[in-house]
N, C-alpha and C positions, 0 to 999 in steps of 0.2 A: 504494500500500500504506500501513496506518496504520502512523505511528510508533511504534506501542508494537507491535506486532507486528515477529518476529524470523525469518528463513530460517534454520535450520537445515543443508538441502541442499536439492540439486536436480540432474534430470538433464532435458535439454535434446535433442528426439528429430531437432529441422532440424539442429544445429550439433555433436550427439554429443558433449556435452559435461556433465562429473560438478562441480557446485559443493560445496564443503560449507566450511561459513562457520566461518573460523580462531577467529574469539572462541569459541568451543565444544572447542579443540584438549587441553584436559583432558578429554573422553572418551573412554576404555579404545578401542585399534588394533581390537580386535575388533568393536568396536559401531558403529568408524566404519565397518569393511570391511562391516558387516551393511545399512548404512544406504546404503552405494556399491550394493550387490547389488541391495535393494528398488528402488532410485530408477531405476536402469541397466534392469532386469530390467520395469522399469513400461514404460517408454519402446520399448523394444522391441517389450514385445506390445501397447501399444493407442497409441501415437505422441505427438505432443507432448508440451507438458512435465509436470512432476511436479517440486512443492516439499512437504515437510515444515516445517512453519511456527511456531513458538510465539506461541500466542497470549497479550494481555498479563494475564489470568488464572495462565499457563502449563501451561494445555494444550494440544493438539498436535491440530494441522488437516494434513489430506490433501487436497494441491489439485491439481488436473489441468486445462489448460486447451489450446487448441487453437488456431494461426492458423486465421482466417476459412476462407479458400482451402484448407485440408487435407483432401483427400477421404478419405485413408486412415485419422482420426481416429476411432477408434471408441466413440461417447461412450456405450452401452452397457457395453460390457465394462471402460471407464472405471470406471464408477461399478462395477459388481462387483468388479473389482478392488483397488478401496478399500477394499469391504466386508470382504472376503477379507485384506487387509493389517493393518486394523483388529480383526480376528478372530484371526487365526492369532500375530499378535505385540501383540498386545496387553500381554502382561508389560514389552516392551522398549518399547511407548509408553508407560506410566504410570511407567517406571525413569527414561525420558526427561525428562519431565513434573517429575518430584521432582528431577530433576538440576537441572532449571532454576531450581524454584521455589527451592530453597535453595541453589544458587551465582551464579546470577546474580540473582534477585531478592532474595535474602538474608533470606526468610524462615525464621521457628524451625522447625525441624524439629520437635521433639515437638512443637507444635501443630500441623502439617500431619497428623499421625502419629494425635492425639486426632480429629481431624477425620472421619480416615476412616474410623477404627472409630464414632464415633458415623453417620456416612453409611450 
């Protein structure tokens, strides 16, 4: 992974297990519970793993990847399912997204803010 890229979470479908990375631990209980839901809820219906990732822009990547050996991996419904993620919460990725750029990248917000209305 590159080092300017940052895991956010992750859930893990061989080992059943929910990462979600402590340096991040100022955002709202509710938004981490939302982000345990998506990650857990991913792993379940199409298998392997799932990371929400900031990328060093600070926007937000949907990854999904699969041991070799996994038959039951369904990289179909993978990739729908991102889509579907990317769609339906899309507010709470781009809330995401501003979180990062201006608390841990420490960019101005009213220029982030000018930006996107000129975008």
């Amino acid at each position: 992974m590159d080092d300017k890229r940052v895991v956010l979470c992750g859930a893990n479908a061989y080992d059943m297990k929910y990462y979600f990375n402590p340096a991040f631990n100022g955002i709202p209980d509710s938004i981490k519970d939302e982000l345990h839901i998506i990650c857990v809820l991913f792993t379940e219906e199409v298998g392997g793993i799932f990371t929400i990732v900031f990328e060093e822009d600070g926007s937000l990547s949907l990854e999904t990847n699969a041991e070799e050996d996994d038959i039951y991996y369904d990289e179909i419904s993978s990739g729908l399912l991102v889509s579907e993620i990317r769609r339906k919460r899309q507010e709470l990725l781009e809330s995401l997204s501003l979180y990062y750029r201006v608390f841990i990248l420490k960019e101005d917000i009213s220029q982030i803010l000018k930006e996107e209305e000129q975008g």
